[in-house]
N, C-alpha and C positions, 0 to 999 in steps of 0.2 A: 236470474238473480236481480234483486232488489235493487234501484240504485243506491241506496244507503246503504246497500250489504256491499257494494260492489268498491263505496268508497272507504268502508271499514279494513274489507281486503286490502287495498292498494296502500291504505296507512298501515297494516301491518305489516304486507312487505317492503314497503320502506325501512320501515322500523327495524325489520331483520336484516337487511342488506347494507345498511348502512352500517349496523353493529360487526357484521362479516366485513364489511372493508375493512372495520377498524382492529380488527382482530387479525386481519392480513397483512393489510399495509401499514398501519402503525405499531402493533403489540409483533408481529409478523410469530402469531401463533394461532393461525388457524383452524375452526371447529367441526366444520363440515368439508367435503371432498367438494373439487370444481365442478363436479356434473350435480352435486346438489345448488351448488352455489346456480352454475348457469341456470336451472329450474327455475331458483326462484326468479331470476331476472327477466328469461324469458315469457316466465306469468304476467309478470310488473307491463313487461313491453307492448302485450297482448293485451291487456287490460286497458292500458295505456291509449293505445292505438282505437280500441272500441269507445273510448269517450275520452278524446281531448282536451274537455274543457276540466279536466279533474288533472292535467296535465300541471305540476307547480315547477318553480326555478331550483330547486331542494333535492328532484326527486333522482333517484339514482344513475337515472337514465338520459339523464340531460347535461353528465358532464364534459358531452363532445356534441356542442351546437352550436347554429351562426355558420355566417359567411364569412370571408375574408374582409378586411378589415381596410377603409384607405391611411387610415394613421392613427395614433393613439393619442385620447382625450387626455386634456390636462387635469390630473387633481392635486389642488388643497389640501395638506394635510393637517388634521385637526389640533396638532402642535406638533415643533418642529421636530423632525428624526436627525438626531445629533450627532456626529462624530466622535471620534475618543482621540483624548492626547496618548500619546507611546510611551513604554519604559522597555529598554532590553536587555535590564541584569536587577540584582533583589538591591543596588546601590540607587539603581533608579528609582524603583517603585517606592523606596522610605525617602527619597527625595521631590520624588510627587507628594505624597503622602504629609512630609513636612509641609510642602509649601499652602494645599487647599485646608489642612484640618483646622487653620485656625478659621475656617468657615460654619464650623460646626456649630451648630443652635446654643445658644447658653440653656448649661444646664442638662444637654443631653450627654451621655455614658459613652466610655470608648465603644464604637461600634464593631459589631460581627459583619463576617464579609464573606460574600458569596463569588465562588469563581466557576466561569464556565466557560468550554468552547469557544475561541474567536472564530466563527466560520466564515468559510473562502466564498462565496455566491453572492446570490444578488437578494439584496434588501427588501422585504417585501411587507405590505401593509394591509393588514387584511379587516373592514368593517363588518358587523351581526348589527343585524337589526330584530329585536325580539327573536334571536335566538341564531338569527338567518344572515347566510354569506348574502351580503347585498354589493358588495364593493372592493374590489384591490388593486395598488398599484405599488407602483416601484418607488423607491427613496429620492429621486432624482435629486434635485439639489439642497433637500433636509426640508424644504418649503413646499414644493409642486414634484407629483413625480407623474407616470405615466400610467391611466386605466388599465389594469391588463386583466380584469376579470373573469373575462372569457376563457381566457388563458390558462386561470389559478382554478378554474374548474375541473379545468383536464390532468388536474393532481391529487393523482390516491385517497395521498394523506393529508388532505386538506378537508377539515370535515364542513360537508355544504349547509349543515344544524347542529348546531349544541345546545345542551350537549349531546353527545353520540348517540342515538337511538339505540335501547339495550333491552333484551330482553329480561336482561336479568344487571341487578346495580353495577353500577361501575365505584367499588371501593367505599361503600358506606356512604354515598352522599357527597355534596359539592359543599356544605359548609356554608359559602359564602350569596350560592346563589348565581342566578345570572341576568344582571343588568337589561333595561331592554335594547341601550344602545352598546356596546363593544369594541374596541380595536384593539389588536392585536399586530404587534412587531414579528418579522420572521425572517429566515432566509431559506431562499431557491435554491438547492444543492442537488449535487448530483454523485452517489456514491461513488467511487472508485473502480467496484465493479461493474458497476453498471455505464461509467465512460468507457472504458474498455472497449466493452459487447459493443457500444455505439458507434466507438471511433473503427471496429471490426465489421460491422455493417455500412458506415459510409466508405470504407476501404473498398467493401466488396461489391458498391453500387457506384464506385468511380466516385464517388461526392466526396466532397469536401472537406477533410477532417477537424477534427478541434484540439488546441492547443494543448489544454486541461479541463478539467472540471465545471472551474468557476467561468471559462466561455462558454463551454457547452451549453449548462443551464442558464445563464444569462441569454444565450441567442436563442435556446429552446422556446424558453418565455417570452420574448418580445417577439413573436412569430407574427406576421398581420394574421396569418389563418391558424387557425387553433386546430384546427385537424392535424396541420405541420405538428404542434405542440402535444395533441394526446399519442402521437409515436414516440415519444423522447420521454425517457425512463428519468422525472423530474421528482426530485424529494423535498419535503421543506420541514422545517425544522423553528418552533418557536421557543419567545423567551422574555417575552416582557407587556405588559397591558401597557398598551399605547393612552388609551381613556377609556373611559367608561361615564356613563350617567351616576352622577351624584360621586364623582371621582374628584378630591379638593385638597390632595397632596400639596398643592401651590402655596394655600395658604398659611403655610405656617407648622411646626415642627409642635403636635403633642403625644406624647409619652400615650401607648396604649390605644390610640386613635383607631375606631371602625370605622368601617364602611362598606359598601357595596361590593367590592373586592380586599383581595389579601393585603397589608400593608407592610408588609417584607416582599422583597425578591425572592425568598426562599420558598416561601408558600405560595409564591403566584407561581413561580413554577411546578411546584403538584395543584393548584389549580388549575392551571391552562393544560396540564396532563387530564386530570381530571375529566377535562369538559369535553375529551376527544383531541386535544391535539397535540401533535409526534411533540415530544421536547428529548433533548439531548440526555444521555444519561449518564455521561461524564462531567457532571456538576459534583462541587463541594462547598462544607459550608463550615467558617472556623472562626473563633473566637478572637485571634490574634495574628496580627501585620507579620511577623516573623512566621507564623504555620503558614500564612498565603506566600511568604519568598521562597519559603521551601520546599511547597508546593510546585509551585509553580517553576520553581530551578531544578524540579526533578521530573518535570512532566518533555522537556525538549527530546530527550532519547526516546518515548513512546508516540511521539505525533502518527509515526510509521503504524502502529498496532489498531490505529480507528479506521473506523472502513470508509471517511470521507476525510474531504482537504481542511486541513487545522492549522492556519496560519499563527496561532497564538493563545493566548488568556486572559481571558476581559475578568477584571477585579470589578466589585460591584460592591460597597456600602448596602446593606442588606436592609437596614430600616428604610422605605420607600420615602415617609416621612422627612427623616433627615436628609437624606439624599437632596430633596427635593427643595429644602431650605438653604442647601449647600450652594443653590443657586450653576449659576451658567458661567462659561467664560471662554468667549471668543463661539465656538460653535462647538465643543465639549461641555460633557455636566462634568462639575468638579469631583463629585461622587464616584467616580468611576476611571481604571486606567486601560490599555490593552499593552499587557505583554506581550510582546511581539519576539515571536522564534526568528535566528539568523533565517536571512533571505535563502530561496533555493533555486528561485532566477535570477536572472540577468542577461543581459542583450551584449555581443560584442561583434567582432567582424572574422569571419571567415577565410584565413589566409590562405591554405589548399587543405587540398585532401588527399589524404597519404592509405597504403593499404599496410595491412599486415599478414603474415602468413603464419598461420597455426601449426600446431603440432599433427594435425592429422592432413594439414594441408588447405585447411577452410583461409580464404583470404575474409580480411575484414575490413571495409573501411573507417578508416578515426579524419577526425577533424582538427588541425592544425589553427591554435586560433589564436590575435590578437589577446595578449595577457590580460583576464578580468577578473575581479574579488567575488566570490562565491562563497558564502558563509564561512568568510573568514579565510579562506585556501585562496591563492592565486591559481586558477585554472591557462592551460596554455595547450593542454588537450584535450578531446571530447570522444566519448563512442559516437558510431553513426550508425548501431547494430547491424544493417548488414543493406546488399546492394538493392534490396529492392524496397526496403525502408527509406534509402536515399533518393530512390527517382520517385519515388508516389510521393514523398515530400516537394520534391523539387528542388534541394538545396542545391543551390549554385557556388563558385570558389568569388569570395566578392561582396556574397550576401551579409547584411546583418540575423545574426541568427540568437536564438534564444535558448537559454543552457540552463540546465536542472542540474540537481544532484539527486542521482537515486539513490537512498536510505540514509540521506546525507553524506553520499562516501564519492559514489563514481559517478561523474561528470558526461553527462548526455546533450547532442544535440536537439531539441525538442520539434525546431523547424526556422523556418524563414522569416523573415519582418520582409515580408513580398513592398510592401508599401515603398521600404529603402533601397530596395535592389539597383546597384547601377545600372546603368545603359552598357548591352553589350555584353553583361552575364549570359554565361552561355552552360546550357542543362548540363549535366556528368556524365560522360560516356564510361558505361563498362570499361575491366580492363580487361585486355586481348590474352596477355603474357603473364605470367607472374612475374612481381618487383623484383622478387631476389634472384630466378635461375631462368628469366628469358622463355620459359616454356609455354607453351598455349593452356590455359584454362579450360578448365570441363564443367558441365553444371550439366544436368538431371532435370526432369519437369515438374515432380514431385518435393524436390527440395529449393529452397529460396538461397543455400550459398551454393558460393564458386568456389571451385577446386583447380591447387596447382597437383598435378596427378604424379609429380617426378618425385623418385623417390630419394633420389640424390640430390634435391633441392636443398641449399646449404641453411635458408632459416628452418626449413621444417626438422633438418637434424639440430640445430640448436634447442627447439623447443621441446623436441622428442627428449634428448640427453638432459635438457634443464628440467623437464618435468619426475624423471625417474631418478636424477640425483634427489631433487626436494623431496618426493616422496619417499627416497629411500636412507634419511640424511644422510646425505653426505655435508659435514659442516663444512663450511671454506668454500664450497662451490656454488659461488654465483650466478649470474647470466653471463656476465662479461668474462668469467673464466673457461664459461664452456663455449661464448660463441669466439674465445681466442682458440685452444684446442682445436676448433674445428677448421678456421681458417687455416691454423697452421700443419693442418692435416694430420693431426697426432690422434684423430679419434674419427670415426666414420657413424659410431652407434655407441649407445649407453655402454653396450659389451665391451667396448674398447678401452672404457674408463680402469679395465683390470689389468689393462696390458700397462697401461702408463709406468706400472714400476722397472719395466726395463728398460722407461726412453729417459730414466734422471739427468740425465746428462744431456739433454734437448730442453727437455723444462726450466732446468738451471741457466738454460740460456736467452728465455724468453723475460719480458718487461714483466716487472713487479714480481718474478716468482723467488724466493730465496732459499739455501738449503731448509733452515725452521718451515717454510710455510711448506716448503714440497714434501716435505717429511711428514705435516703435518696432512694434509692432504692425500697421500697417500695411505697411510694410518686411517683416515677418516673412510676412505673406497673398500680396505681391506675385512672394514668390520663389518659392513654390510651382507657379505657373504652368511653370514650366521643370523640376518632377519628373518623372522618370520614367512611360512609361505604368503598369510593374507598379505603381508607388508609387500612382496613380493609381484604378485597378482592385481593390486591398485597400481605399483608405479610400471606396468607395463603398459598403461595407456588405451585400453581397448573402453570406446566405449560407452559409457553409460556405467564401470566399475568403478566406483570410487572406494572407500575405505569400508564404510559400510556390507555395500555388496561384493568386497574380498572376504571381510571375514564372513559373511556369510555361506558361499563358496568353500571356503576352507573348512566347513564346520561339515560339508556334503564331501568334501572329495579330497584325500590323503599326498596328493601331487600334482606339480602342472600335467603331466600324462594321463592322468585319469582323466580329469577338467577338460585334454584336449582331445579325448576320444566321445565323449557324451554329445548328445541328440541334442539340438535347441526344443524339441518337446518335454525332453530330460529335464534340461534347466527348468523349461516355463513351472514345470510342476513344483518348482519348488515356492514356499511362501514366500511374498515379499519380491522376485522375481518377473520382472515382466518380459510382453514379447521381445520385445523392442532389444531388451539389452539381452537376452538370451541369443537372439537370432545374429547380434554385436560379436559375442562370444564367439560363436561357432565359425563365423567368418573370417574372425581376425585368427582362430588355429588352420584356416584354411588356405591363408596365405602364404608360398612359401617362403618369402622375405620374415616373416614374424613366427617360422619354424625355425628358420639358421641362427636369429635370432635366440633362440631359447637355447638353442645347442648349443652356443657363443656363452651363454649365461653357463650350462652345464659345464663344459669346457675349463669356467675360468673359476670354476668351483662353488656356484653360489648355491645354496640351498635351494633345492625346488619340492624338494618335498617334506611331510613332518612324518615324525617316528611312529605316531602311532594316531587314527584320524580324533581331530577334533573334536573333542567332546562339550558338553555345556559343562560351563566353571561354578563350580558352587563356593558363595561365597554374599556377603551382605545384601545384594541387590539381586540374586535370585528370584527368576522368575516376574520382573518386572522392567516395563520397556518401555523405552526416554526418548524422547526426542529433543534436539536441541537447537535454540535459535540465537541468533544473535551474537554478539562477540564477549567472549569471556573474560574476564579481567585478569586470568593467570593462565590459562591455557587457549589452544586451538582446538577447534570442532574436535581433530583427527585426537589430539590428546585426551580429554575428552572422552570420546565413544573408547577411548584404551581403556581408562581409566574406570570406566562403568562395565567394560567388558570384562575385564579381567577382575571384578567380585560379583560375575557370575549375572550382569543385567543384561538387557538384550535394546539396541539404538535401532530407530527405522528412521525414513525419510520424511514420514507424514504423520500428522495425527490424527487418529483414527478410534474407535470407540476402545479398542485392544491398548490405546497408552495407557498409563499409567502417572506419569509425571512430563512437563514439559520443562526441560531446563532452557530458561530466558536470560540472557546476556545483554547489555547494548544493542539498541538500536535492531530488534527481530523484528523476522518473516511478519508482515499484517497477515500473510494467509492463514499462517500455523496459530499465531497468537488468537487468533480473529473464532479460527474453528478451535483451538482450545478452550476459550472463553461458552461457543454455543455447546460445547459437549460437556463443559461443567471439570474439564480435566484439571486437576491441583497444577498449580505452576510451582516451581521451586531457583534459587541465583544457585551458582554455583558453590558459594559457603555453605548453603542446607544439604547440597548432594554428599560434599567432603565429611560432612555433621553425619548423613545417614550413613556412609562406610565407616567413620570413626568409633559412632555409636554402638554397632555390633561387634 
């Protein structure tokens, strides 16, 4: 082969592989299979390899090179990367909004305003020179930040030419063209799932874990060795032309004004898409200051549904021009605010740590802490999810430790501030005994909790009794009424809540009970008898059964005796059924404590079986199957799945190509929302489900 043939190839496989990244890792709708992709790479390599000197900085294959590094260069940036002033309610941002607008150019129009994404990572700056990554660093302090070039190679989606090499156009053309000199503003992120995978990998290689996200990819990035850096699942995300050649925003506000790039924010961002690179695609763009409060006061409940960390919403004056006339103040452009979401950390002190014991006997430990403000809640306890989350963290009783809220609801330890640890913190030893009944603990090498194994353990019958009243309403019964019953010996197991009408005259003599509430109470146990079998079969507690997979059950089997004679191959086969809880099933009828139990239930007359088996219910939602997330503004999940069951729909766990509707509430699953959105599934709130039964 020719050497001009030979360089014509290596530019076309450039040309292809660069357009497959970009179809991977930024559009993440890939054209060809990985074993075509590796082909062509491995041509590139080989070609590569046979003449050197055709070898460029650009080329696919060069985005994991160099040595380690002894420190990072200082750079200049070509104007300064700004900060944003704060607003955290719509009272704010019209109070921003009053005080910069009389900055406005005379003579220009109420402006249109762009909002997007406030992302949690690290600031990143990225130079082209005739088309080409020549240079990037970090924001350091809005003036000088830190070379990390090397670095921002070893990322996806960062295109190392624009625009994107394409076989075929990207979207009709670029419109505006591309400048020979470029900068681009961006941020270092790190998806969600993909911290996880990482924090699951440094788990399992003993190293170091990371906080969140936004340290993750911050320490990914300033790695001295880049090699470190092309292991770390790093994303970036842009959103504003830092400069450009013949770029003259500065001087002065005119109406209509060209140039070498877009002159709105709205259009640079399908430009900088355009040209190949990732941009957010949670941006909007509106006409009026009350559609951005409303916006933006309705966006706090789904921060959860994006697949990366979303501290907030930068508002944005969308004319570049005016913006830019609007001038500076302090080290913010006036142009511009960040709404900012209540906080989801915070640092406090670590006073002990306390265990809990479950209903099946899982102990857990929680964290006992110093009262701190947590988006608005005083927090005063924490999960510590389980013992061996505790020691591979290393929390100590003493520590300053660092607290999340997960989905903005439940209060998590996230880990240590090692830096403040006293003198004299000492690591957590396991516990020996269970808290509540003195007994030695059990633990298995397959599973990560510890078990109190006694079955007379006095919390494990409070939460056994408290779980199957709730699930079974019993109205009136609280935790504090069943963990009195139980100390005062009036009830051993769920089953005994039936005997209670003949101890009235023991009840009547315990704290807070009165003839009205024990009448009432009693009234409330009696009717339970006549539940449903599903209803029946969730509050028994086996499991992996929740409401769901009862009624499913009971659609298969006419009694608990049927149920307790079948095969766990029996279960598995059924849809929707896994091993897991099938082989749950068959265990918990194999015990004989949880057979005397059901005799106990027969005994005191409850319903265990239905008259005739379970048929499907035909009725509006026929033949169509929901999933639901989130928290509903008039019902529970379980009411809910009733309420869709009984006209005939059919509720799963997960969403899957077989959904049909996902009903979203408050603050939902990212996972369920996340794959309803890639599968194209309709979502509906709960007024449009109520609309679809009314309507038939």
């Amino acid at each position: 082969m020719s050497m001009s043939k030979v360089s014509d190839r290596i530019a076309q496989l450039r040309q292809e592989i660069n357009y497959h990244n970009y179809r991977y890792y930024v559009l993440d709708d890939p054209i060809v299979s990985d074993a075509e992709y590796d082909a062509l790479m491995d041509e590139l390599r080989a070609l590569e390899a046979e003449h050197p000197e055709l070898v460029t900085p650009d080329s696919p294959t060069q985005r994991v090179s160099g040595q380690p590094a002894e420190g990072f260069t200082k750079v200049e940036h070509p104007v300064p990367i700004l900060s944003l002033d704060k607003a955290s309610d719509g009272e704010e941002i019209r109070a921003w909004w009053e005080r910069v607008s009389k900055f406005l150019p005379e003579g220009a129009p109420p402006p249109a305003w762009v909002v997007e994404p406030k992302l949690d990572g690290l600031t990143v700056v990225l130079h082209y020179e005739d088309g080409l990554f020549t240079l990037g660093a970090t924001r350091g302090d809005g003036r000088v930040g830190e070379d990390v070039t090397t670095n921002l190679r070893t990322v996806r989606t960062l295109p190392l030419r624009i625009p994107v090499a394409s076989p075929s156009p990207l979207g009709g053309g670029l419109g505006w063209g591309v400048p020979p000199r470029l900068v681009v503003r961006g941020e270092a992120i790190m998806l969600l799932e993909d911290f996880e995978a990482l924090n699951r990998r440094q788990a399992e290689a003993d190293e170091k874990m990371f906080a969140n996200p936004r340290n993750a990819a911050a320490g990914s990035l300033r790695q001295l060795d880049p090699r470190i850096t092309a292991t770390r699942p790093i994303s970036l995300l842009c959103y504003r032309v830092v400069d450009a050649d013949g770029l003259a925003l500065s001087a002065g506000w005119k109406p209509g004004a060209e140039g070498p790039v877009p002159s709105t924010q709205w259009e640079s961002l399908a430009y900088l898409k355009g040209l190949g690179f990732p941009v957010s695609e949670y941006v909007a763009r509106f006409e009026s200051l009350d559609e951005v409060v409303a916006y933006c006061e309705g966006w706090v409940g789904k921060r959860d549904t994006v697949p990366y960390e979303v501290d907030g919403l930068v508002i944005k004056v969308d004319d570049l021009a005016v913006a830019a006339a609007m001038g500076v103040v302090g080290r913010a452009p006036r142009s511009e605010v960040a709404f900012k979401f209540p906080g989801r950390e915070a640092t406090t002190e670590l006073l002990d740590i306390g265990v809990n014991v479950g209903r099946t006997g899982a102990l857990t430990p929680y964290a006992e802490l110093k009262p701190v403000k947590l988006g608005g809640v005083t927090i005063r306890k924490a999960t510590l999810h389980n013992f061996e989350d505790l020691q591979r963290k290393d929390i100590r009783v003493g520590d300053t430790v660092t607290l999340r809220r997960a989905g903005d609801v439940i209060p998590y330890v996230v880990g240590p501030v090692v830096a403040k640890r006293p003198p004299g913190a000492k690591p957590y030893d396991l516990p020996q005994v269970c808290p509540s009944c003195g007994e030695p603990v059990v633990s298995s090498e397959d599973e990560v909790a510890v078990y109190c194994d006694n079955v007379a353990c006095p919390e494990q019958r409070v939460r056994r009794v408290g779980y199957f009243a709730a699930v079974m309403d019993v109205e009136g019964m609280g935790e504090r009424t069943v963990q009195l019953l139980v100390e005062q010996g009036l009830i051993d197991d769920a089953a005994d809540l039936y005997s209670l009408k003949d101890k009235q005259v023991t009840l009547l003599l315990l704290e807070g009970f009165a003839e009205k509430s024990v009448d009432n109470l009693l009234a409330a146990i009696e009717a339970t008898k006549e539940r449903p079998l599903s209803q029946v079969l969730a509050a028994l507690g086996i499991c992996g059964v929740g409401w769901t997979i009862a009624q499913l059950l009971a659609q298969h089997y006419r009694s608990l005796d049927e149920l307790a004679a079948v095969s766990q191959k029996e279960l598995e086969a059924i849809e929707g059924m896994g091993p897991h809880t099938g082989g749950a099933i068959v265990e918990w009828f194999e015990r004989p404590r949880n057979r005397q139990f059901v005799e106990k239930l027969r005994d005191a007359g409850v319903k265990l079986e239905q008259e005739a088996p379970a048929g499907p219910v035909e009725g509006a939602l026929t033949g169509l199957t929901f999933v639901i997330t989130g928290t509903l503004p008039m019902m529970s999940r379980d009411e809910a799945s009733k309420l869709i069951e009984r006209h005939g729909g059919k509720v799963t766990g997960s969403v899957s190509r077989n959904t049909d509707y996902l009903v979203v509430g408050d603050t939902p699953g990212g996972s369920k929302y996340r794959k309803a959105q890639q599968l194209e599934t309709p979502m509906i709130d709960e007024a449009r489900l109520r609309a679809m039964i009314d309507e038939q």
